[in-house]
C-alpha positions as CSV (number, residue, x, y, z in Angstrom):
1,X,0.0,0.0,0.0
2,X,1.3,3.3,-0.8
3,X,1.5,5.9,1.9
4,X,0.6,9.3,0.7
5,X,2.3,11.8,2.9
6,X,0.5,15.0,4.4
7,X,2.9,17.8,2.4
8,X,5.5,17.5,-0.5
9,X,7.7,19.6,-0.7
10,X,9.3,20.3,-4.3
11,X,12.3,21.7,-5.0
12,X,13.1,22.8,-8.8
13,X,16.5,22.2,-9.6
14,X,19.0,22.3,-12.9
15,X,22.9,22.1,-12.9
16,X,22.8,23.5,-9.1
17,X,24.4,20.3,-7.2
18,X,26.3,22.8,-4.5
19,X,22.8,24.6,-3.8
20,X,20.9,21.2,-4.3
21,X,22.4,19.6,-1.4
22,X,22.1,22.3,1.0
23,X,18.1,22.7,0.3
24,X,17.9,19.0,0.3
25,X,18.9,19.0,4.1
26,X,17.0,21.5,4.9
27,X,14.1,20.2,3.5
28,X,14.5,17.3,5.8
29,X,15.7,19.2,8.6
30,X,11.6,19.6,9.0
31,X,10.4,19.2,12.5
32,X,6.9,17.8,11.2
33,X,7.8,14.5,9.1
34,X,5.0,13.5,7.3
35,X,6.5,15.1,4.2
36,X,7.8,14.1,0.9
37,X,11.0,15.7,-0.7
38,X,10.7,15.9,-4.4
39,X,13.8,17.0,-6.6
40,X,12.6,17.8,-10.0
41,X,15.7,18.0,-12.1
42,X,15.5,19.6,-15.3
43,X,19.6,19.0,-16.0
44,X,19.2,15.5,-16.8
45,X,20.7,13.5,-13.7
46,X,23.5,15.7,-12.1
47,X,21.3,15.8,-9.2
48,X,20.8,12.3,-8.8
49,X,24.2,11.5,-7.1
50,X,23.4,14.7,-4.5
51,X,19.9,12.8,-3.8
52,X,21.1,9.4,-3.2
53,X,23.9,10.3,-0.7
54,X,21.0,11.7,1.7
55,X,19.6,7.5,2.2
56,X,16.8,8.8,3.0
57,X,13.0,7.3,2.2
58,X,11.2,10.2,2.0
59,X,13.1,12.1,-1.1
60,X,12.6,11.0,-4.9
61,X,14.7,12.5,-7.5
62,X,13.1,12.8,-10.6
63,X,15.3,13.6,-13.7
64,X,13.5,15.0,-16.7
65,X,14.5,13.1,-19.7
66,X,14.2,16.5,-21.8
67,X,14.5,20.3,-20.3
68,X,11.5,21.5,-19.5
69,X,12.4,25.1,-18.4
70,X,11.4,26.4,-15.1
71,X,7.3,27.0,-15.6
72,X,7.1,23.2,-17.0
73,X,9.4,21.9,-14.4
74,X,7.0,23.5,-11.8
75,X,3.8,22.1,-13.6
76,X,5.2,18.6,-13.2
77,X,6.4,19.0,-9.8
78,X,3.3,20.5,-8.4
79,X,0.8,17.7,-10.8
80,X,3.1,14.6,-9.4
81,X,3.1,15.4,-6.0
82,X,1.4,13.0,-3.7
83,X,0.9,15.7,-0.4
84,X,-2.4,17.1,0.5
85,X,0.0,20.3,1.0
86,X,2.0,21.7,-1.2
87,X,5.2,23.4,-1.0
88,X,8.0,24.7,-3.9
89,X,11.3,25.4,-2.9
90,X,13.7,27.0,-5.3
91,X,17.4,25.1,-4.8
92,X,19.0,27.6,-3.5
93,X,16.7,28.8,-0.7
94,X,16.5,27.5,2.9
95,X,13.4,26.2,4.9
96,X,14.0,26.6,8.4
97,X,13.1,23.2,10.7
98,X,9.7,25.0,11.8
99,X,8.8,26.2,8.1
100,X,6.1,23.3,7.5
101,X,4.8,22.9,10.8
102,X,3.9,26.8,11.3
103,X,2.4,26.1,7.5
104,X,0.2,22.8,8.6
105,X,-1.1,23.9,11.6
106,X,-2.4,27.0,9.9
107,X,-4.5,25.2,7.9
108,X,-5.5,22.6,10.5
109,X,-6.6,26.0,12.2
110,X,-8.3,28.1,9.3
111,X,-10.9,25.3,8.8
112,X,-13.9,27.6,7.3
113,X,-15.7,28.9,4.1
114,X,-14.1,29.4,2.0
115,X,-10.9,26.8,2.7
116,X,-7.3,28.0,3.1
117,X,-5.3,28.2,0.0
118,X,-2.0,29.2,0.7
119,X,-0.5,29.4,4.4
120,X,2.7,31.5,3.8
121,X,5.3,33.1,6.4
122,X,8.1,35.9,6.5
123,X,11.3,35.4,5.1
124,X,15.3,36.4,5.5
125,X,18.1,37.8,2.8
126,X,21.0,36.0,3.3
127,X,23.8,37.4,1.1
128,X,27.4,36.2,-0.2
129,X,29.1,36.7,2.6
130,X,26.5,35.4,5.0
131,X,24.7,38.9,6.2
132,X,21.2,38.0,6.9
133,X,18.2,40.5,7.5
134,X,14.9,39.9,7.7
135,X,12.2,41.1,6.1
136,X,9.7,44.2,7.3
137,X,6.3,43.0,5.6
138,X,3.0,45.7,6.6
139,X,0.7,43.4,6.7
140,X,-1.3,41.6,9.7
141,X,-0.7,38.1,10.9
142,X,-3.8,35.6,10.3
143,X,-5.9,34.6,7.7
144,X,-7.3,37.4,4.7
145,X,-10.1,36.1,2.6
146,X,-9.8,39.2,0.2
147,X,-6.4,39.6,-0.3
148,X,-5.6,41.0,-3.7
149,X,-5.2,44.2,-2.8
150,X,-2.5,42.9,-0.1
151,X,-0.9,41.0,-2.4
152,X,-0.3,44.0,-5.1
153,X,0.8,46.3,-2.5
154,X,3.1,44.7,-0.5
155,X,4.3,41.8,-2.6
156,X,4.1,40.0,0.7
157,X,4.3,35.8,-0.9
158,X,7.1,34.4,-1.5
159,X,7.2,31.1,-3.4
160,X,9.6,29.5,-1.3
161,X,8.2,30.3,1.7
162,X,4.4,29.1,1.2
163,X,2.3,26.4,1.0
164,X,-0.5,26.0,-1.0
165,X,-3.7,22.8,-0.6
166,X,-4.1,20.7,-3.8
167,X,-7.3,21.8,-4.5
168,X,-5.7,25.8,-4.8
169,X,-3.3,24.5,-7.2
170,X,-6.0,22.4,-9.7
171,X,-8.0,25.2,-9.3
172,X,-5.0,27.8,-11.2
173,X,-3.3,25.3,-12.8
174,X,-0.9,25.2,-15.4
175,X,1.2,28.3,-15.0
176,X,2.2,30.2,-17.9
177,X,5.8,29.5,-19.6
178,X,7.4,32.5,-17.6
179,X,10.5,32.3,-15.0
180,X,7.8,34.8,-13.5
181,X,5.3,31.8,-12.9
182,X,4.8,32.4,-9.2
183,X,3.4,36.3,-9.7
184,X,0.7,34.5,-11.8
185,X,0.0,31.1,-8.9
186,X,-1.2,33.5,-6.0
187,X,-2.5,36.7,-8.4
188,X,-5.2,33.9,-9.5
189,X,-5.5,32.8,-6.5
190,X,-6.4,36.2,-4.8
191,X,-8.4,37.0,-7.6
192,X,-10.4,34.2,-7.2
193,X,-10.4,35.3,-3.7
194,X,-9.2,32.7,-1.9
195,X,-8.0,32.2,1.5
196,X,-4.4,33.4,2.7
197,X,-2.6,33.0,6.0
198,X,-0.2,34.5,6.9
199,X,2.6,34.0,9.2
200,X,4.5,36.4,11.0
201,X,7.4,34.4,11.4
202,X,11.0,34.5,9.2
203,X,10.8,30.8,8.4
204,X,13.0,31.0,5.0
205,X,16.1,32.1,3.9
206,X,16.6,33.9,0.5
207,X,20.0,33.3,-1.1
208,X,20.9,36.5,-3.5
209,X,23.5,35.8,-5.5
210,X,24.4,37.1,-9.1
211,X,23.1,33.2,-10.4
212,X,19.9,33.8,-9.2
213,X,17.3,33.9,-11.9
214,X,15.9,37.2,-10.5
215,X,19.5,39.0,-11.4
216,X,19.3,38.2,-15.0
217,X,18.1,40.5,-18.2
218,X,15.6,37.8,-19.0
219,X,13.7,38.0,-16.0
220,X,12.5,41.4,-17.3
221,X,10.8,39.4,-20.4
222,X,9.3,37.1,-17.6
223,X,8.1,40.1,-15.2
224,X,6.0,41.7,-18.4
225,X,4.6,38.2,-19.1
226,X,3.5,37.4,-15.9
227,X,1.3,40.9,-15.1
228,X,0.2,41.1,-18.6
229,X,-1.5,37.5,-17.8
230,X,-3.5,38.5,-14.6
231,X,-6.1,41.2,-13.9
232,X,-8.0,42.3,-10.8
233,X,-11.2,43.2,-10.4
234,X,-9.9,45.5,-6.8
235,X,-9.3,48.6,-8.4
236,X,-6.9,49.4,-6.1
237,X,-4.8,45.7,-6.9
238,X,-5.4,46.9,-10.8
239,X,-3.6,49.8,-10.2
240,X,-0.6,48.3,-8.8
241,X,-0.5,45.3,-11.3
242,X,-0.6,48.2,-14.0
243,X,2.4,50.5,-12.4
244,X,4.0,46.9,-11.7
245,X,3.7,46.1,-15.3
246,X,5.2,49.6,-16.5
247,X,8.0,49.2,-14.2
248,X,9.2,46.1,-15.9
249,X,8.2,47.7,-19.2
250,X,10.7,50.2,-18.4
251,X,13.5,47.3,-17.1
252,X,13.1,45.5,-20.2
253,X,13.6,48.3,-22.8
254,X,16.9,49.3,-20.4
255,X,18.1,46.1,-20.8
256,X,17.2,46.1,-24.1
257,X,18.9,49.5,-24.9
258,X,22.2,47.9,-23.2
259,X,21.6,45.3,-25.8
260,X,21.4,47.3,-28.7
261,X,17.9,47.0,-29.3
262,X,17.1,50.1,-29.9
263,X,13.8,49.4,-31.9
264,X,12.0,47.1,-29.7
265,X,13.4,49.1,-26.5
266,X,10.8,52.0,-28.1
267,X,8.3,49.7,-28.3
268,X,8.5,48.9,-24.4
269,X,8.5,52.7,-23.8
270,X,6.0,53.9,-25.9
271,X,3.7,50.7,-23.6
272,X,4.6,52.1,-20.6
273,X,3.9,55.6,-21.7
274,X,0.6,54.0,-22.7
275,X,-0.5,52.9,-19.2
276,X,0.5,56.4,-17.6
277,X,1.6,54.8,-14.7
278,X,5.1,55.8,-15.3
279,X,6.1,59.3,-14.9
280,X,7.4,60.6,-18.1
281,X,10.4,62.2,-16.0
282,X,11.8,58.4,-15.7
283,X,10.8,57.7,-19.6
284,X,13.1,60.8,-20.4
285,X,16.5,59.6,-20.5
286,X,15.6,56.1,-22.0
287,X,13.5,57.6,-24.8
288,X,16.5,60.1,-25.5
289,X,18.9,57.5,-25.1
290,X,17.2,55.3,-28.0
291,X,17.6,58.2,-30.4
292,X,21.8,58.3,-29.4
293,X,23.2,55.4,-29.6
294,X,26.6,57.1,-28.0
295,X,24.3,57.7,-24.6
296,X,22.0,54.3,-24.8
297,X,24.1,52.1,-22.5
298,X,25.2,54.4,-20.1
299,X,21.7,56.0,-19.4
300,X,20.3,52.8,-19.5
301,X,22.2,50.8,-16.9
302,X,21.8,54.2,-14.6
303,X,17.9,54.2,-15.0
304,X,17.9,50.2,-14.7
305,X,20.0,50.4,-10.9
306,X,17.4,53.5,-10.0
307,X,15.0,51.8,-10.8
308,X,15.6,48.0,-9.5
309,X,16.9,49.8,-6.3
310,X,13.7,51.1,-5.8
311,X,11.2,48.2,-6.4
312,X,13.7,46.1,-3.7
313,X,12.6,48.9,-1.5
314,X,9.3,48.6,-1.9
């Protein structure tokens, strides 16, 4: 007889093995044990070897035998889980021991109408050299039925450090081809309002380092995907999904101006002009800089650090 465990966790993994490991452990570190660790590896095998040195019954490696990417990986993580619970942890993030417990008994305690969805606590930066803070989130510990506006305001979910019930995911699922995919998962699921707890409690640890997938220029293709896929029907939430959108309008045709894509960096701008929710101030260098190239990579790596300094601030 197959025993189905009560969460699975899912880590997403390709050609990581040093972060691998370290997530692995930590994964099963967890002071609640009916779990499942899940490593979908979309490089093949390489994580294999880091698996089977852990001996350890509750983690399955599954090697993709084609790349996927990181939306499809997730999609066949999240489908092939076995858990009630659900829980995706990027490689090279950290649960701490108490992560899944905290998660589980929120939703053993948020029994109502409508179910929880997603149980989801505060998280930590931990940097290169091992400087950790943690991070200040506005936003009240407990469960929030309508939380959409929340959600565009304060960014407050992140995907390592939630939890979601089957029935959430089937109810969203697939996610859209986007390294952005987890913008989309809870937008929906707010939209749809369902149920969010939320845990006032740093109970993951965020690795930034220049491999991570949020440091590179392709992520800015990935941002304008994901909030050009979801709407809101809080005015207020439709507001911030349209500034977030011209913000990563704006990133994009940066990057795109450091790339010499002058044309298609006009484009972006003349989009982002389009939703006036960017100030025509910020547009000015970037517009100017597409019709010199001499100034187009200087003005747009300054706008891009203003600008990416300021959304971390957020």
């Amino acid at each position: 007889m197959t025993i189905v465990p009560r969460v699975s966790i899912l880590i997403p993994t390709y050609n990581r093995p040093e972060h691998l490991r370290a997530g692995i452990a930590a994964a099963l570190a967890s002071t609640f044990e009916d779990i499942e660790v899940v490593v979908g590896d979309d490089g093949g095998s390489r994580g294999g070897a880091v698996c089977a040195a852990f001996d350890d019954p509750r983690l399955r490696h599954v090697a993709n035998p084609r790349r996927l990417g990181l939306a499809r990986n997730w999609n066949a993580l999240l489908d092939g889980a076995r858990g009630e619970l659900l829980a995706l942890c990027m490689d090279d993030d950290r649960l701490a021991p108490g992560f899944v417990r905290a998660c589980v008994e929120a939703f053993d305690g948020g029994r109502g109408s409508p179910p929880l969805a997603v149980a989801f606590t505060n998280h930590s930066f931990v940097d290169e050299d091992g400087n950790e803070h943690v991070r200040r989130i506005p936003l009240r510990p407990g469960r929030h039925d309508d939380f959409a506006r929340e959600f565009m305001l304060h960014n407050p979910v992140a995907v390592s450090a939630a939890m979601m019930s089957r029935a959430a995911w089937e109810a969203v699922r697939p996610l859209p081809d986007t390294a952005a995919a987890d913008m989309v998962l809870f937008g929906r699921m707010a939209e749809r309002r369902m149920a969010f707890h939320y845990v006032d409690a740093a109970l993951m640890s965020y690795r930034t380092h220049p491999g991570q997938l949020s440091a590179t220029a392709g992520f800015h293709d990935d941002a304008v995907v994901a909030w050009s896929e979801l709407g809101f029907s809080d005015p207020i939430a439709e507001r911030e999904r349209l500034r977030a959108l011209g913000d990563a309008l704006v990133l994009r045709a940066a990057a795109r101006l450091e790339e010499g894509r002058r044309g298609e960096a006009r484009a972006d701008l003349r989009a982002a002009r389009t939703l006036a929710r960017v100030s025509q101030r910020r547009l000015a260098p970037l517009h100017a800089a597409t019709l010199a190239p001499t100034r187009a990579i200087g003005a747009a790596a300054a706008v891009r650090r203003r600008l990416r300094l300021r959304l971390r601030l957020r």
